[in-house]
C-alpha positions as CSV (number, residue, x, y, z in Angstrom):
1,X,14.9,1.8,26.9
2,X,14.6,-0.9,23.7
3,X,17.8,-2.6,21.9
4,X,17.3,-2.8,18.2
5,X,17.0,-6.1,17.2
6,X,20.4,-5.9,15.2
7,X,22.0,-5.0,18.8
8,X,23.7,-2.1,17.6
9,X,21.8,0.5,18.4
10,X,20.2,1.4,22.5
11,X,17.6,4.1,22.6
12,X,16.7,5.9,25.6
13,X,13.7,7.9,26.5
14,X,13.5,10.6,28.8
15,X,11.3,13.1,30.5
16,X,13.1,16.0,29.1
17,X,11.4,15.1,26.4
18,X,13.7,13.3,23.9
19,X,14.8,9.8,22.9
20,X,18.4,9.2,22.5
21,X,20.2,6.7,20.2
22,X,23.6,5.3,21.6
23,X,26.2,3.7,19.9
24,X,26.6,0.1,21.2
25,X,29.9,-0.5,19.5
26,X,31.5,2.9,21.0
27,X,29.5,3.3,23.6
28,X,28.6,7.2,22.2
29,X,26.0,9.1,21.6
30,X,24.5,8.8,17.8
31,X,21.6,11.1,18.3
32,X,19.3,12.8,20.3
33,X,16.1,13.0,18.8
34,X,13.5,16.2,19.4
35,X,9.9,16.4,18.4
36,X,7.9,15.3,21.1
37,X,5.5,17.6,23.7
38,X,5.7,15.3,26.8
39,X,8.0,12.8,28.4
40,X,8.7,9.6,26.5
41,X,6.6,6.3,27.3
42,X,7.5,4.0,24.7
43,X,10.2,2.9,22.2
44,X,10.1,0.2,19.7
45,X,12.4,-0.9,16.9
46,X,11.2,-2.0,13.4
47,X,12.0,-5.8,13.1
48,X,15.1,-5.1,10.6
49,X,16.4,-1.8,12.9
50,X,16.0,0.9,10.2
51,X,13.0,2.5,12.1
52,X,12.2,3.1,15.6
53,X,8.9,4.9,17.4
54,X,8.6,6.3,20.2
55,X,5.3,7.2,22.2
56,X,4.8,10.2,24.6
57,X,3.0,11.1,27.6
58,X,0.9,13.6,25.2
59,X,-0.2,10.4,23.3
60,X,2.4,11.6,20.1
61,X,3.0,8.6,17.9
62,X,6.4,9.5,16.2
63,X,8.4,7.6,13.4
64,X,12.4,8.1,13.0
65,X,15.1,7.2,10.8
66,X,17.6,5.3,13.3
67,X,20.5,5.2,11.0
68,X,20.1,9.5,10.2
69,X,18.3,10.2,13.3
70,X,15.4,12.0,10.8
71,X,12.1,12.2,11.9
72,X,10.0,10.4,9.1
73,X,7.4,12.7,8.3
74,X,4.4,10.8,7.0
75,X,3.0,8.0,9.5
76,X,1.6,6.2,6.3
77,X,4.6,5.3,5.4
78,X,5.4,3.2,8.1
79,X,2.3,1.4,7.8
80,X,3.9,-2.0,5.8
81,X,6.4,-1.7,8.3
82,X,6.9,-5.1,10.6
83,X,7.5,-4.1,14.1
């Protein structure tokens, strides 16, 4: 479970295999987010709350848009990103 650093935003990992992004305002569901193979481990916010990453028991590294709930599909793009 990680707060963006903005504090608008609560995403929760779970063994069925998918991180989901609540609503701290409402108190709602934004998005559930599918991709990964294995339960989730990890979840980290980028240091403005744009992106978050989540890690998986299957080792997955995965990137996401928090404010469209879009997976980002290239990992090098992330790589100037200050976490």
């Amino acid at each position: 479970m990680r707060f963006s650093p903005d504090g608008l935003k609560l995403a929760v990992g779970a063994h069925d295999q998918r991180v989901y992004v609540l609503d701290c305002r409402t108190y709602s569901r934004s998005f559930v987010l599918k991709g990964h193979s294995s339960f989730i481990t990890a979840l980290d916010f980028c240091a403005d709350s744009r992106y978050l990453q989540s890690n998986s028991g299957a080792y997955e590294m995965l990137y996401w848009d928090a404010s469209t709930g879009k997976r980002v599909a290239s990992a090098s793009k992330m790589r100037d990103t200050p976490w």
